[in-house]
C-alpha positions as CSV (number, residue, x, y, z in Angstrom):
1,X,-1.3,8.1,-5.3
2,X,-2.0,9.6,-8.8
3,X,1.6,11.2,-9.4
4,X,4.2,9.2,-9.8
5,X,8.0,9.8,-9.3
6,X,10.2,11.9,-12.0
7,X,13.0,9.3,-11.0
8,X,13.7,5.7,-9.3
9,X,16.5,4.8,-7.5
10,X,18.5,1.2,-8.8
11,X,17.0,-1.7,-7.4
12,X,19.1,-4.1,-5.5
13,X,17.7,-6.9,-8.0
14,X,18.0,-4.8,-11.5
15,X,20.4,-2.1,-11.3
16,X,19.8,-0.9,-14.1
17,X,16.1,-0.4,-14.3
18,X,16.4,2.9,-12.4
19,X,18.6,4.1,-16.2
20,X,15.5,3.1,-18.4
21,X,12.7,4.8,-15.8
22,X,10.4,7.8,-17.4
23,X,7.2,8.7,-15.6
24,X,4.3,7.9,-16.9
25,X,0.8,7.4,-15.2
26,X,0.8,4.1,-12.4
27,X,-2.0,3.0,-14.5
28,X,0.3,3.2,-17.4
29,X,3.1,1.4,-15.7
30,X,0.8,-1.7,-14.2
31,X,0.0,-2.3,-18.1
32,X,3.7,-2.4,-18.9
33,X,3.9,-4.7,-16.3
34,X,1.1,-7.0,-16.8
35,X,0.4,-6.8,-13.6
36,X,-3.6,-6.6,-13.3
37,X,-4.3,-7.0,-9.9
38,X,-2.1,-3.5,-9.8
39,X,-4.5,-2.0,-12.7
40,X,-7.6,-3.1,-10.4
41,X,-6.4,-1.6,-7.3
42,X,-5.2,1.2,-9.4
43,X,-9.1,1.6,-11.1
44,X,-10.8,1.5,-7.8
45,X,-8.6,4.0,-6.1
46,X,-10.1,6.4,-9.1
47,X,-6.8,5.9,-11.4
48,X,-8.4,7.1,-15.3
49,X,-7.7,4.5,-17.8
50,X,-7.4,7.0,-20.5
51,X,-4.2,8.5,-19.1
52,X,-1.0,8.0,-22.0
53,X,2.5,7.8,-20.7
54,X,6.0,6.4,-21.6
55,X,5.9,3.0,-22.4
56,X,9.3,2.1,-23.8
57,X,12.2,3.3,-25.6
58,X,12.2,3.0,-29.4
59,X,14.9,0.1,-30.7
60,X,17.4,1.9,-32.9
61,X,16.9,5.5,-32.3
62,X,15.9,4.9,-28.5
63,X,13.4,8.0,-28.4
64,X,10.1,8.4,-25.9
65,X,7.1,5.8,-27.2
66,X,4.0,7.2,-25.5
67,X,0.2,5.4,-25.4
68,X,-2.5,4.3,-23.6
69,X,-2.9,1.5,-21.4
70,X,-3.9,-0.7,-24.2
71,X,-0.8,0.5,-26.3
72,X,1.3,-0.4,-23.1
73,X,0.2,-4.1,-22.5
74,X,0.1,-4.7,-26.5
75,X,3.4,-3.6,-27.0
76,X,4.7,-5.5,-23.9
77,X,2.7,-8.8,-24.7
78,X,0.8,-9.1,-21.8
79,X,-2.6,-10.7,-23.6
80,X,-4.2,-11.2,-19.9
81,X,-3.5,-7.4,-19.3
82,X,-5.2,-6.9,-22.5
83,X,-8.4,-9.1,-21.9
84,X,-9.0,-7.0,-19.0
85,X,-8.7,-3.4,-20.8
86,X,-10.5,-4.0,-23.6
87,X,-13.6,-4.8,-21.4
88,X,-12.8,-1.6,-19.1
89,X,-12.1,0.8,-21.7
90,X,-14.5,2.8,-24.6
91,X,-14.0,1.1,-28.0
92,X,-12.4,4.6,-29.6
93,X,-9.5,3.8,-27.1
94,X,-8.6,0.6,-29.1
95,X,-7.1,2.1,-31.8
96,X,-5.3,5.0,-30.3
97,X,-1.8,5.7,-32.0
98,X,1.4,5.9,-30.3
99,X,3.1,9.6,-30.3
100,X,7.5,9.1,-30.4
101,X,9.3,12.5,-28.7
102,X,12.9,12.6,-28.2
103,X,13.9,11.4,-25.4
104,X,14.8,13.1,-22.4
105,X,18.5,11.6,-22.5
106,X,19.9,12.0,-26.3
107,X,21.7,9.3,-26.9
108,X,21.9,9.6,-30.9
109,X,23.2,12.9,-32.7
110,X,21.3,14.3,-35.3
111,X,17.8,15.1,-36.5
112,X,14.7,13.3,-34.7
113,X,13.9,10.3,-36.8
114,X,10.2,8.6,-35.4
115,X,10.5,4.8,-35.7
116,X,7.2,3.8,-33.7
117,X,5.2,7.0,-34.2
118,X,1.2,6.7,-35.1
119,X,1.4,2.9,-34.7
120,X,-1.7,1.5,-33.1
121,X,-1.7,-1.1,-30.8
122,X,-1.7,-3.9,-32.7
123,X,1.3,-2.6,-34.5
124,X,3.4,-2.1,-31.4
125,X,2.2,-5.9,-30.3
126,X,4.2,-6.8,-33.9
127,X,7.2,-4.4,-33.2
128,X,8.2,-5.9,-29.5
129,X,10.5,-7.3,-28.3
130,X,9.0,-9.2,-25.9
């Protein structure tokens, strides 16, 4: 239950999500989600809420945006998510800053140019989208 898949197949009600899928962590997904009934289950069946994984794809440059569980639900604006973590989680886990690889699936030429790398949380709750 710990590993989740390298791929996804399309979904018959967003085709496209299966394109924009990296692997990360479950508990890592359920924050991306918002979905906190998930991240309970998740907890109890031993799931570590220190675990970083993908959690989107930068705007302009679309490379890997990895963090915790805290980074995920900031950056995805889930502020019930967040309630949740922040009284699960050790304080030093607040603050931790995001880390931007290229992603698996070039889709810009030329050098690796960070956009989102060593932003904290709260700067990735600025930054999105959502």
């Amino acid at each position: 239950m710990t590993t989740p898949p390298n791929k996804v197949p399309p979904l018959s009600t967003d085709t496209s999500c299966h394109v924009n899928y990296r692997q990360a962590p479950f508990v890592i997904q359920a924050a991306c989600a918002g979905d906190v009934a998930c991240m309970k289950a998740l907890v109890a069946a031993g799931c570590s809420l220190t675990d970083v994984g993908h959690i989107c794809l930068s705007k302009r440059r679309q490379n890997s945006v990895a963090s915790n569980v805290i980074g995920a639900a900031a950056y995805h604006g889930h502020e019930e998510m967040l309630q949740y973590l922040i009284g699960k989680v050790d304080g030093g886990m607040i603050d931790v800053k995001a880390i931007e690889t290229a992603d698996r699936i070039p889709t810009k030429s030329g050098p690796f140019k960070s956009e989102l790398h060593d932003y904290t949380p709260l700067q990735l709750a600025v930054v999105t989208p959502h």
